[in-house]
C-alpha positions in Angstrom: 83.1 138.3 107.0 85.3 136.9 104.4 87.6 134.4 105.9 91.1 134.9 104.8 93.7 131.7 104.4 95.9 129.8 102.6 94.1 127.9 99.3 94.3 123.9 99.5 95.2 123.3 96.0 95.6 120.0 95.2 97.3 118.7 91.3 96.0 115.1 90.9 97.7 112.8 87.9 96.6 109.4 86.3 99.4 107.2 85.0 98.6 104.9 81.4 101.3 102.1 80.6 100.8 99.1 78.8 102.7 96.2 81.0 105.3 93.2 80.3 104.8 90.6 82.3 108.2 91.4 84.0 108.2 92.7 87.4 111.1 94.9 87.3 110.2 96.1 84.1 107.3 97.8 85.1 108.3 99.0 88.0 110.7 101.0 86.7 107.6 101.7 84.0 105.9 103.5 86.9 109.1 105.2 88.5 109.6 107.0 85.1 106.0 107.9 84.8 105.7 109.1 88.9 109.0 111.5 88.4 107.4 113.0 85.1 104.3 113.3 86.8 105.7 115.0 89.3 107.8 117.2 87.1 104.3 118.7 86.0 103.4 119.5 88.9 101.2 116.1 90.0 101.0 115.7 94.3 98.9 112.2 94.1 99.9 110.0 91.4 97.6 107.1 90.5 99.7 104.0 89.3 97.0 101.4 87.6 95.7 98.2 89.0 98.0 94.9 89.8 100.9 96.8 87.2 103.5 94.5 88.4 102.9 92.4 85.1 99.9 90.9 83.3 96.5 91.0 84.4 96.6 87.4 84.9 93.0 86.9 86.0 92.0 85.6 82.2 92.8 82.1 83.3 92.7 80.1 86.3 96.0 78.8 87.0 97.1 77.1 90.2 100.9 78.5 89.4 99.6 82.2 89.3 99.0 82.3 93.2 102.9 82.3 93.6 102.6 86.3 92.2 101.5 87.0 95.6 103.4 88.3 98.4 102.5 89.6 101.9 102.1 93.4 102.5 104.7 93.5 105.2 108.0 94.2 103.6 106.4 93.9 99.8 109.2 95.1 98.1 107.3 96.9 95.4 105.9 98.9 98.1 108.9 99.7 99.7 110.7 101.0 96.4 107.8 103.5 96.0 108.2 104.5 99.3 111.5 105.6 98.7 110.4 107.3 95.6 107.6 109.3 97.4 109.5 110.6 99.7 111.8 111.2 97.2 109.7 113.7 95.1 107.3 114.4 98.1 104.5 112.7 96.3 101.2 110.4 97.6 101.5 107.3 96.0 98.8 104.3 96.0 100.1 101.2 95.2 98.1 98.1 93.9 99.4 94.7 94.8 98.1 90.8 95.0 98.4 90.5 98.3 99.1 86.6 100.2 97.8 87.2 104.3 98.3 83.6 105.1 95.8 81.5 103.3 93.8 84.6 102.0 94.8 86.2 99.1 93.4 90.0 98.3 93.3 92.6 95.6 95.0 95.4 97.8 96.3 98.7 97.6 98.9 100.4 100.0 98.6 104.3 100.3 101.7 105.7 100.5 102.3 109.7 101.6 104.7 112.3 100.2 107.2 111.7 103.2 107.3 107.8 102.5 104.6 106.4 105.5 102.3 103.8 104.7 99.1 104.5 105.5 97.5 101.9 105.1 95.6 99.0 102.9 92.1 99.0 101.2 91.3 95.4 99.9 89.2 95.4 96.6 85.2 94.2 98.0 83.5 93.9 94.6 85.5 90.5 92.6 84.3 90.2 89.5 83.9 86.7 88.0 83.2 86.3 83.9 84.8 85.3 80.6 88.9 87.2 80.7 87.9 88.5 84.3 88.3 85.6 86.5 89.2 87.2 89.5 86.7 85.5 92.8 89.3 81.6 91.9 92.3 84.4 93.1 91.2 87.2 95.5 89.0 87.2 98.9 86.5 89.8 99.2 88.2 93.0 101.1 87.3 93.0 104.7 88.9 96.8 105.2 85.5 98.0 104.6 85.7 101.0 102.3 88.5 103.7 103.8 89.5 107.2 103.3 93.0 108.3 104.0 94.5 111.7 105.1 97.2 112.2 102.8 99.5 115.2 103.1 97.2 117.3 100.0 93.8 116.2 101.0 91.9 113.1 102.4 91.5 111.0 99.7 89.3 107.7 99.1 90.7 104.8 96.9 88.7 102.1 95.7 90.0 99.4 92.8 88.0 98.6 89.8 84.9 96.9 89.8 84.1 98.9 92.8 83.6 101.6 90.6 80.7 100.5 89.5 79.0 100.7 92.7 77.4 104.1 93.8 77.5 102.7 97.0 81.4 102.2 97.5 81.7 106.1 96.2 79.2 107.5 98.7 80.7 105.8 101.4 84.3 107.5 100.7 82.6 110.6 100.8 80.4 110.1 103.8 84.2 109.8 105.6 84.8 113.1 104.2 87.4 111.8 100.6 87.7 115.0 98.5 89.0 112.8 96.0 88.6 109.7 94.7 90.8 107.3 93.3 90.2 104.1 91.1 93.3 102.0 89.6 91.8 99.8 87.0 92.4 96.7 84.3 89.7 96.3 82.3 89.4 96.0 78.0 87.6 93.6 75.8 85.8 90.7 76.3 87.1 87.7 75.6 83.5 85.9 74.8 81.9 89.0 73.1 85.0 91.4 70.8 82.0 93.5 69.9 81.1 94.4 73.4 83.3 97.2 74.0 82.4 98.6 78.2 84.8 101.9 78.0 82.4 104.8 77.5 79.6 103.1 79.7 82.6 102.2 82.5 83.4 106.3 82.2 80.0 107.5 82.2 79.7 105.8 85.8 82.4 106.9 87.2 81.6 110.5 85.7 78.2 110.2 87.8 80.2 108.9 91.2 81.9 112.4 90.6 78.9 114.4 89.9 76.5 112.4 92.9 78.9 113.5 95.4 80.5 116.4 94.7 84.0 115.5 94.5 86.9 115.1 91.9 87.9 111.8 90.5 90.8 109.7 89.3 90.6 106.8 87.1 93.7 105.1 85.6 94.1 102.0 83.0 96.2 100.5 81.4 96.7 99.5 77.2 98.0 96.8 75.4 97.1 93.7 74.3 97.7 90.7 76.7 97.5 86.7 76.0 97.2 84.5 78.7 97.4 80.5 78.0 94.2 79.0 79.7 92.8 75.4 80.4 91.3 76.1 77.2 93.9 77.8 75.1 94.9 81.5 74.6 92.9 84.2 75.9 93.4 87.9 74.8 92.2 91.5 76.1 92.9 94.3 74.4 93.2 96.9 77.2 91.7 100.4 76.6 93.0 102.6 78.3 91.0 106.0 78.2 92.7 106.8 81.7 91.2 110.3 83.1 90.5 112.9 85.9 86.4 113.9 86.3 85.4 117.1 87.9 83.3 117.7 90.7 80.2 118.4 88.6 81.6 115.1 86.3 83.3 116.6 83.4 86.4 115.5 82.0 89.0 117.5 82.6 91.9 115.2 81.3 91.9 112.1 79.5 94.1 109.6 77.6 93.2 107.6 74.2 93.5 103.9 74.2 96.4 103.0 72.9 99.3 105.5 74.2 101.2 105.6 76.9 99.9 109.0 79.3 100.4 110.8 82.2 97.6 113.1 83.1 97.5 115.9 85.8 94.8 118.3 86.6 94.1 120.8 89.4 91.6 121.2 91.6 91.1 124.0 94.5 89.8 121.7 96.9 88.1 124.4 99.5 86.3 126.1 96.7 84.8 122.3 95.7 84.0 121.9 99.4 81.9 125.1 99.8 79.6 123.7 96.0 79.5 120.7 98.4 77.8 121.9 101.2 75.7 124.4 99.2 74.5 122.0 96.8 72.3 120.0 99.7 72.8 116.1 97.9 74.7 115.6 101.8 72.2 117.9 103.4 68.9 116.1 102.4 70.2 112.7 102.6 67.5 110.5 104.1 69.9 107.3 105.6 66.6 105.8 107.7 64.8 105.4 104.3 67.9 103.4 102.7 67.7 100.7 104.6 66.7 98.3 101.3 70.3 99.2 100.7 71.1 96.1 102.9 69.2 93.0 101.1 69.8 91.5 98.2 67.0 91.2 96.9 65.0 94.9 98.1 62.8 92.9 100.9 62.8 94.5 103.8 
């Protein structure tokens, strides 16, 4: 018997902005970029990584810690609040958090009638030439989260989490139908021929594919200079923002150096039912993972 029901449609969107290092300034960046993608259509926007300003993490400055604020009454947060229940839009929103003596890379979920959700705090921090991120943040201690939205139950994750298989199975485990990474990442500092964006796509592509579910990534451009112990230090941000398929095809992407606002649509009970009958949740065997918890694969 053919069941008979209303579709759960869900229109996802990806924001690309290159960032001042003024707060207001890209906050209002964002606004502008939420409303238009909302004008097409969009019911969870994903605003980039730590957008309030530069991604200040290429030096390691004593001063920088004062960018921090606490989560309760963050007044970024609160303005997109406003806004989502303004337009009746999901909203994640990517903050340096202070809690006391720890500081965290953190992300507030915000739903379409303006409730916060919740926070996820970033548990992979990078640490390498431009990317200095463990002399700033705490490992997250949320554990990795999923969070029903009004348009689907959604995981979000922040950056270099996305290059853990692990982080993305565990979103879907909790049942995510979508997941979301905000992300700052470009050149390298040390190496300007390394250049990370189609591998740091390709994996993100397979988090899709591996577990069945759409995916969000968003980035941002521009090219930033940060003074440093040891002088100026520049990334050229690349943006390639996009939105991955189920199977892992692109279905929307940005270039690298303009400004974007993607949206795509998915039918999220018709990606459910490829799921279930495509077994990778089915023949899962968790008892032989258990290497999964070393470090070094000895049991």
């Amino acid at each position: 018997m053919e069941m008979e029901g209303r579709r759960r449609e869900v229109v996802v969107s990806s924001l690309q902005f290159a960032c001042s290092d003024d707060i207001s300034t890209n906050v209002a960046a964002a606004e502008r970029l939420v409303k238009e993608a909302h004008a097409k259509g969009a019911n969870i926007i994903l605003i980039q990584e730590l957008f309030e300003g530069y991604y200040f993490c290429q030096a390691q400055r004593e001063d920088f810690f004062q960018r921090a604020k606490p989560y309760k009454d963050h007044p970024t947060i609160a303005r997109m609040q406003k806004l989502a229940k303004e337009l009746g839009v999901v909203i994640p929103v990517s903050f340096f958090e202070e809690a006391n003596n720890a500081h965290y890379n953190s992300i507030a979920i915000i739903d379409a009638d303006g409730t916060d959700l919740g926070i996820y705090r970033k548990s992979h921090i990078p640490d390498g030439p431009g990317y200095q991120e463990k002399f700033y943040f705490n490992p997250g201690d949320t554990g990795f989260k999923v969070f029903q939205t009004k348009f689907a139950k959604i995981g979000v994750a922040i950056c270099w989490d996305q290059w853990f298989p692990e982080a993305a199975r565990a979103m879907v485990l909790q049942g995510a139908e979508v997941l979301f990474y905000p992300t700052a990442i470009g050149s390298e500092p040390q190496d300007q021929g390394l250049d990370s964006r189609d591998h740091w796509r390709r994996v993100m592509q397979g988090h899709a594919g591996a577990n069945v579910v759409p995916l969000v990534a968003s980035n941002r451009i521009g090219k930033e200079t940060i003074e440093t112990e040891h002088g100026p230090s520049q990334i050229t941000f690349y943006g390639t923002s996009f939105i991955a398929g189920a199977t892992g095809e692109i279905v929307a992407e940005a270039d690298d150096k303009s400004e974007a606002v993607l949206v795509a649509k998915f039918d999220l009970d018709k990606i459910k039912s490829k799921r279930q009958s495509w077994g990778v949740f089915r023949d899962r065997r968790p008892e032989l993972y258990k290497v999964l918890l070393t470090m070094d694969g000895n049991l």
